[in-house]
C-alpha positions as CSV (number, residue, x, y, z in Angstrom):
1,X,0.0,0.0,0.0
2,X,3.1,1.9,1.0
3,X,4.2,2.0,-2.5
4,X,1.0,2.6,-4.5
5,X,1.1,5.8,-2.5
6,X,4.3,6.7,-3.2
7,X,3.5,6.1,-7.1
8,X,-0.2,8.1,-6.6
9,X,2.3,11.1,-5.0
10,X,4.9,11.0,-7.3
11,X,2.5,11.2,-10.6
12,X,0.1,13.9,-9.2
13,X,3.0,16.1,-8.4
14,X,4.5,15.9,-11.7
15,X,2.0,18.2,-13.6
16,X,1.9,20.4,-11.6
17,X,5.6,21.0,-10.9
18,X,6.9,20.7,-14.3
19,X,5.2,21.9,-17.5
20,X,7.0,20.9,-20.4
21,X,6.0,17.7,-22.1
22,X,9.1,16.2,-22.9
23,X,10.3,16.3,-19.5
24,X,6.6,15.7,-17.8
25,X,5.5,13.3,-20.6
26,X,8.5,10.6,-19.9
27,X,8.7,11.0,-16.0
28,X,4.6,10.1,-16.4
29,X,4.9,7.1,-18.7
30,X,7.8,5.7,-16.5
31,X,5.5,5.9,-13.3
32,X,3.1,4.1,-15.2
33,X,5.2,1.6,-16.6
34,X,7.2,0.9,-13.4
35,X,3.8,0.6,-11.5
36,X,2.6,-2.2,-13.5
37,X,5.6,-4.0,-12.9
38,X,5.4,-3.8,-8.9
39,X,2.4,-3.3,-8.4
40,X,0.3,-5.1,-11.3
41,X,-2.1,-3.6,-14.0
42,X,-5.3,-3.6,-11.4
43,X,-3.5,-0.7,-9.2
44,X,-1.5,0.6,-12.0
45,X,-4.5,1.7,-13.7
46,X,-6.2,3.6,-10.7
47,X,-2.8,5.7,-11.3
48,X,-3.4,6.6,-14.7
49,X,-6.6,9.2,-13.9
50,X,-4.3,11.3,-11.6
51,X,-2.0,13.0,-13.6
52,X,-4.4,14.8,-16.0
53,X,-7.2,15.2,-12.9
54,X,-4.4,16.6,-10.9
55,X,-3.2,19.3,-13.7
56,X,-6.9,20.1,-14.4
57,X,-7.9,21.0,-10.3
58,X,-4.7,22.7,-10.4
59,X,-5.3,24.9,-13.4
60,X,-2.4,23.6,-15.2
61,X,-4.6,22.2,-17.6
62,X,-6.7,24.7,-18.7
63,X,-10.7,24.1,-18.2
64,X,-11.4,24.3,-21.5
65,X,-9.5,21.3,-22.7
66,X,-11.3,19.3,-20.0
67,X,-13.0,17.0,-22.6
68,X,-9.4,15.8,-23.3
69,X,-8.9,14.1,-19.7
70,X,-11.0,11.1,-20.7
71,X,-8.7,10.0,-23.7
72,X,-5.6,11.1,-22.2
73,X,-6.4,8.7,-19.3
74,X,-7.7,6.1,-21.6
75,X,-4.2,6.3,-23.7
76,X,-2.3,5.5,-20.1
77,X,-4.5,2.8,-19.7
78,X,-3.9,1.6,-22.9
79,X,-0.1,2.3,-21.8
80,X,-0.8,-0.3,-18.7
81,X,-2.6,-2.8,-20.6
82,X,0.0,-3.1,-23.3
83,X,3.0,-3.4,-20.9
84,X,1.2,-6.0,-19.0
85,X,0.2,-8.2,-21.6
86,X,3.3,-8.6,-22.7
87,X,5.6,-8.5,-19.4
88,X,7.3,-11.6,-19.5
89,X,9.1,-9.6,-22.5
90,X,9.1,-6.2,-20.8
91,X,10.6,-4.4,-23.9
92,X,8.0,-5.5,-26.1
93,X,5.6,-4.8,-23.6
94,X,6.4,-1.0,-23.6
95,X,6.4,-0.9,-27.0
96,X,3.2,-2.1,-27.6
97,X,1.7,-0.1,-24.8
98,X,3.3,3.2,-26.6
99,X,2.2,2.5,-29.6
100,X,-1.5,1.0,-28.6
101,X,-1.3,4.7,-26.6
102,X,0.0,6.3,-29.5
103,X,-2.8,5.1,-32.1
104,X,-6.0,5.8,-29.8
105,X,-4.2,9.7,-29.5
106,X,-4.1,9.9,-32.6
107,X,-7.4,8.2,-33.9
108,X,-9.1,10.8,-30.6
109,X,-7.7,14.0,-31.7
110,X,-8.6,13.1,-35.4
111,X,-12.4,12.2,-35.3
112,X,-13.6,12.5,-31.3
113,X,-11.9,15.7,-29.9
114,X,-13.4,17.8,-33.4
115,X,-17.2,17.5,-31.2
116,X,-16.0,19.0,-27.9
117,X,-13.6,21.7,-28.8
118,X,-13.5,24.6,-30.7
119,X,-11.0,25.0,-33.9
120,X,-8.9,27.4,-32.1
121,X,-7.8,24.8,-29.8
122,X,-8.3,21.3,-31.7
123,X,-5.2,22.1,-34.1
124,X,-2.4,22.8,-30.8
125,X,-4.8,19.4,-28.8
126,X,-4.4,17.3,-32.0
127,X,-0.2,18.0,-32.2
128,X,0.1,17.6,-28.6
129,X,-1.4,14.5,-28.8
130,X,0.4,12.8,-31.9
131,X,4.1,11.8,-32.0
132,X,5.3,13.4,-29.2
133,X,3.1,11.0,-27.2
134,X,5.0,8.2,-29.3
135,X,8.0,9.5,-28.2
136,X,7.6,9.9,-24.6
137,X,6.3,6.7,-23.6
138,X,8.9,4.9,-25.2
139,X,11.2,7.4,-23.1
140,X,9.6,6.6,-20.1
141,X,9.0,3.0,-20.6
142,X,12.7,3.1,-21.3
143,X,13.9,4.5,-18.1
144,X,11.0,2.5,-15.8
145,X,12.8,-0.6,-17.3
146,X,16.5,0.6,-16.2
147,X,15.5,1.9,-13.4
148,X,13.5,-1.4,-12.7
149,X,17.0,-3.6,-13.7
150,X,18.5,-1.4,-11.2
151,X,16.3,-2.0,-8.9
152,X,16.6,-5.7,-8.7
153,X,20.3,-5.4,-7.8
């Protein structure tokens, strides 16, 4: 219990200290990742709705891009899932979680964002929520895994 704390801490804060996504985005992902390994999908996944809740009640994340909380968290759960699945082969597993994550981004800014916000912030959602994304859970699935092997020792 002690350690799912620890995790919930640890990825709430994050938003709201740091603000640029390539140094938020990979610190998230590894949480994510390295909570499925010790602590298993079921309470990884509680983890995934607290970044994005914690930016939005903190006003980091602006109200008005509130209807992307629900597919943000949906992509870490897709993050979760993937990595599990395929744990035995950890490497594999956080590549198919990043780019299972990756696709539903890209497939929600296309076609399901374009109904709850307005042009002037769909074009900056939909870029936010494309490669980069890629790229940052494969940077934080990379350092869960090494700081994982480190762990071990």
């Amino acid at each position: 219990m002690y350690e799912w704390a620890i995790f919930a801490v640890c990825i709430s804060s994050i938003p709201l200290i740091l603000h640029q996504q390539w140094i938020t985005g990979p610190i998230v992902n590894a949480i994510l990742v390295a909570a499925t390994f010790r602590l298993g999908a079921g309470k990884a996944l509680t983890l995934a709705i607290l970044p994005s809740a914690a930016a939005l009640a903190a006003g980091t994340l602006p109200f008005v891009l509130a209807p992307t909380l629900p597919v943000i968290i949906l992509g870490n759960m897709l993050l979760i899932a993937g990595v599990h699945v395929l744990k035995t082969k950890p490497v594999f597993g956080v590549i198919l979680g990043a780019v299972v994550k990756f696709i539903w981004l890209i497939i929600a800014s296309q076609w399901i964002l374009q109904f709850f916000l307005s042009e002037k912030f769909l074009g900056n959602v939909a870029a936010m929520l494309s490669w980069p994304q890629l790229a940052t859970a494969l940077l934080g699935g990379a350092i869960a895994l090494g700081i994982l092997h480190i762990w071990k020792k």
